[in-house]
C-alpha positions in Angstrom: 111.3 115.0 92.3 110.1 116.6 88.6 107.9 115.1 86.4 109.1 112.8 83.8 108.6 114.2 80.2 107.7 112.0 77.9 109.7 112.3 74.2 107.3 110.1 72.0 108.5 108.7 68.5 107.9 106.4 65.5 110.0 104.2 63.8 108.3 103.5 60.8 109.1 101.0 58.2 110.8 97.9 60.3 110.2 95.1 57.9 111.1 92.5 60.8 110.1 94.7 64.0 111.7 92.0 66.5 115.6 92.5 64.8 115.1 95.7 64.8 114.6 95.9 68.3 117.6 93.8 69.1 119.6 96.5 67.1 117.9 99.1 69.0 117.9 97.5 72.5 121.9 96.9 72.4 122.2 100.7 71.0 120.2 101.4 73.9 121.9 99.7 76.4 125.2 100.5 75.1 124.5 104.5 76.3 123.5 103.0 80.0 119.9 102.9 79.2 117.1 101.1 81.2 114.4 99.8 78.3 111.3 98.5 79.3 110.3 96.4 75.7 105.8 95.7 75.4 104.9 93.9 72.9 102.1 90.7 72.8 104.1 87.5 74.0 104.8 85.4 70.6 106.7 88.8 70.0 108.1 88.3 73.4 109.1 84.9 73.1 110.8 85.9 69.6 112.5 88.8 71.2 114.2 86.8 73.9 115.1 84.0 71.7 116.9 86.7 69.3 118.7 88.5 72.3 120.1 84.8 73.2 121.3 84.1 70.0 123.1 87.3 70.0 127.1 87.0 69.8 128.8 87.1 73.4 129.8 90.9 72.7 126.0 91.8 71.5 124.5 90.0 74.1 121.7 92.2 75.9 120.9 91.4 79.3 117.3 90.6 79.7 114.5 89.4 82.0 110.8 89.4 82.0 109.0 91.8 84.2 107.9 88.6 86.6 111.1 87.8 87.3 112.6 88.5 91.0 112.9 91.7 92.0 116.7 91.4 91.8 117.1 90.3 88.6 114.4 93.1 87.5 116.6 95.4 88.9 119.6 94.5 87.6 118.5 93.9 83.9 118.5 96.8 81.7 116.0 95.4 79.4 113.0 94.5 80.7 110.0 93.0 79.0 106.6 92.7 79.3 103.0 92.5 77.8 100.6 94.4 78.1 98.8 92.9 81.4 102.1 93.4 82.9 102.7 96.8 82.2 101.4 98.5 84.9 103.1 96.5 87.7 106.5 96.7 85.0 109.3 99.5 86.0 109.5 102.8 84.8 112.3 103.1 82.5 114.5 105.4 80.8 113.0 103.9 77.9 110.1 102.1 76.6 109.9 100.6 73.1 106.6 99.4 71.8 106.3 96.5 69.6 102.9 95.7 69.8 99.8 97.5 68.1 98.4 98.5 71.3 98.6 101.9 73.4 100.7 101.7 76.2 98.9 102.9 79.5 101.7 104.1 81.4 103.8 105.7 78.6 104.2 108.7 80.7 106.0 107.2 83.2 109.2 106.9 80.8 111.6 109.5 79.8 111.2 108.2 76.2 108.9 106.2 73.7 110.2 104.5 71.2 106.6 102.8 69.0 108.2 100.7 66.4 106.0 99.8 62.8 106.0 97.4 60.2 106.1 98.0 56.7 102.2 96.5 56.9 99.6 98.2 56.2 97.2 97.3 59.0 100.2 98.2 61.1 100.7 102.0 59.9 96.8 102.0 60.5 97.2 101.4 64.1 100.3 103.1 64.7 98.6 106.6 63.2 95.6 105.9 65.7 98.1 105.4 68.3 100.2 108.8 67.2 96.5 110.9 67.3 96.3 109.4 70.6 99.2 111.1 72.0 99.0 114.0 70.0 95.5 114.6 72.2 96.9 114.1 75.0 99.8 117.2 74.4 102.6 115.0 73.0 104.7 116.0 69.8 105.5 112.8 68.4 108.8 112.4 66.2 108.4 110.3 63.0 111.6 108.2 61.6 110.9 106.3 58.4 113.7 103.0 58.7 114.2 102.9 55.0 115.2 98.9 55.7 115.7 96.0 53.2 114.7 92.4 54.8 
């Protein structure tokens, strides 16, 4: 088996980072990817609620990481905080909402970290992007250029 290798980038500019992720996740899922989505869980609970309220042709199937084993398997968006992310499944893809580092980015084919328009946001998200530059990665940037 190879080693995954790891294609980081950064959306930058989401002025509402959870419906941007919902675009993203059914872009995602629409080419057959798996997405693993971490991010702290009031952005979690906001996620799923926006993925339910999709339209029946947008809908993204989802579960949480603790969910059975079956339905893990079976869902190609998974999501999970950051406690959970080291038991979670590695992923075609993993898309970061959160302002934290994910520990086990390398396990993913690709790393999507979206950002805010906030200040305090791009703060952490340029610590985040010296972080993998240290550690050998080339990180892509992507400024969104969205309207709320």
């Amino acid at each position: 088996m190879s080693a995954v290798v790891t294609h980081v980038a950064f959306h930058f500019g989401a002025p509402d980072k959870v419906a941007y992720a919902v675009r993203l996740l059914r872009k995602a899922v629409g080419t057959g990817a798996r997405v693993l989505v971490l991010a702290d869980a009031e952005q979690l609970a906001r996620l799923d609620a926006a993925l339910w309220g999709s339209s029946a042709t947008d809908f993204a199937v989802h579960c949480y990481a603790g969910a059975s084993p079956q339905a893990v398997a079976l869902s190609p968006v998974v999501m999970s905080d950051y406690a959970g992310e080291a038991a979670s499944p590695a992923l075609d893809v993993l898309v970061n909402l959160g302002d934290s580092m994910p520990s086990a980015f390398g396990r993913h084919a690709r790393v999507i970290e979206v950002v805010s328009t906030q200040d305090e946001e791009r703060l952490l998200a340029r610590q985040r992007w010296k972080n993998y530059v240290a550690q050998g990665y080339t990180p892509d940037s992507k400024n969104l250029n969205l309207r709320n």
